[in-house]
C-alpha positions as CSV (number, residue, x, y, z in Angstrom):
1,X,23.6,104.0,-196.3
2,X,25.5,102.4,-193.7
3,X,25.0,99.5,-192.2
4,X,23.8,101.0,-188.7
5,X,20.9,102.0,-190.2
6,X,19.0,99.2,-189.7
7,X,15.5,98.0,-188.0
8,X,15.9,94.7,-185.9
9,X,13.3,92.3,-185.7
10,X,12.6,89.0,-184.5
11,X,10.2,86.2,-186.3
12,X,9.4,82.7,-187.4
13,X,10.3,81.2,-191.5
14,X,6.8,80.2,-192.8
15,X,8.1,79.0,-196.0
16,X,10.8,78.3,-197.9
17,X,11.1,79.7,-201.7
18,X,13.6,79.4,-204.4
19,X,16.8,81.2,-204.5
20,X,17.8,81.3,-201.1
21,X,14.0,83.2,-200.2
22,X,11.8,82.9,-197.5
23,X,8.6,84.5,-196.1
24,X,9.1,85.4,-192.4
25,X,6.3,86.2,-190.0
26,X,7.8,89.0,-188.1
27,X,6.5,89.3,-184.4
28,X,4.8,92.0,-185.2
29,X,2.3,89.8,-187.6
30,X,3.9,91.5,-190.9
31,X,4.8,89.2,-193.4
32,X,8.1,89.8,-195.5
33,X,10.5,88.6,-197.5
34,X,13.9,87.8,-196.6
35,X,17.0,86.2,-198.0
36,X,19.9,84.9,-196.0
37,X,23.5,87.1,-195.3
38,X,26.2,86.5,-196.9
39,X,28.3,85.5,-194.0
40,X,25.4,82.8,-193.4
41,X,25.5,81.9,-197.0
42,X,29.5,81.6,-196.9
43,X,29.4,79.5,-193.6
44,X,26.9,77.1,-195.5
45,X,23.7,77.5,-192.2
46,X,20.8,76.2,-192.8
47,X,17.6,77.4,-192.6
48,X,14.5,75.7,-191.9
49,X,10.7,76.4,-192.0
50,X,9.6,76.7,-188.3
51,X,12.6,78.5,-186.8
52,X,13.1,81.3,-185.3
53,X,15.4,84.3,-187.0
54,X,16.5,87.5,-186.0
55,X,15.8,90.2,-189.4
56,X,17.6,93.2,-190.6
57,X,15.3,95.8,-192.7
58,X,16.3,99.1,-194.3
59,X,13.9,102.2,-193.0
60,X,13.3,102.4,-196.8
61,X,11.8,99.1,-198.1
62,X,9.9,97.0,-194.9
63,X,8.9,94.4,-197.6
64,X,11.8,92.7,-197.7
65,X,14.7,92.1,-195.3
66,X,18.3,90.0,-194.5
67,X,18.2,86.8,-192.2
68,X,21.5,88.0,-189.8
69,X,20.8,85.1,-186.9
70,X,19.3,81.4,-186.5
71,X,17.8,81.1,-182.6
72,X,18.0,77.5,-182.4
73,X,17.1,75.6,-179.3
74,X,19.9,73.4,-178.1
75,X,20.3,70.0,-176.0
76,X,21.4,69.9,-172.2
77,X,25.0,69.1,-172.5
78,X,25.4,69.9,-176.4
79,X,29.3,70.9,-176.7
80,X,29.6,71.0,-180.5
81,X,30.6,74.7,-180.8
82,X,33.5,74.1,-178.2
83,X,35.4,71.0,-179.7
């Protein structure tokens, strides 16, 4: 299966489990669980209970699904990313 076959979908971390887990509320109101990417895990982003995530699936198993994107709500005037 290649990675294009994917469902994208958009929810909020309710909790936070062990291994790198966490149970997302998808838009939808489906609860799954999803586990973070690897570039995410390589790159050392957090995740944290309350934010909003963007979610890969697989047509086959809509149980459980990758964390590809944090949407995090920044400052007025925040320049970190650029320095």
């Amino acid at each position: 299966m290649a990675k294009d076959d994917v469902v994208v979908f958009s929810g909020t971390i309710e909790d936070k489990l062990p291994n790198t887990m966490f149970r997302v509320k998808l838009d939808n109101g489906h609860e799954i669980l999803a586990t973070v990417c690897g570039k995410m895990r390589k790159n050392r982003i957090w995740v944290n209970v309350g934010e909003r995530v963007r979610v890969e699936m697989t047509p086959y198993d809509l149980a459980k699904g990758r964390i590809t994107f944090v949407e995090r709500k920044r400052a007025p005037g925040d320049n970190t990313e650029q320095q």
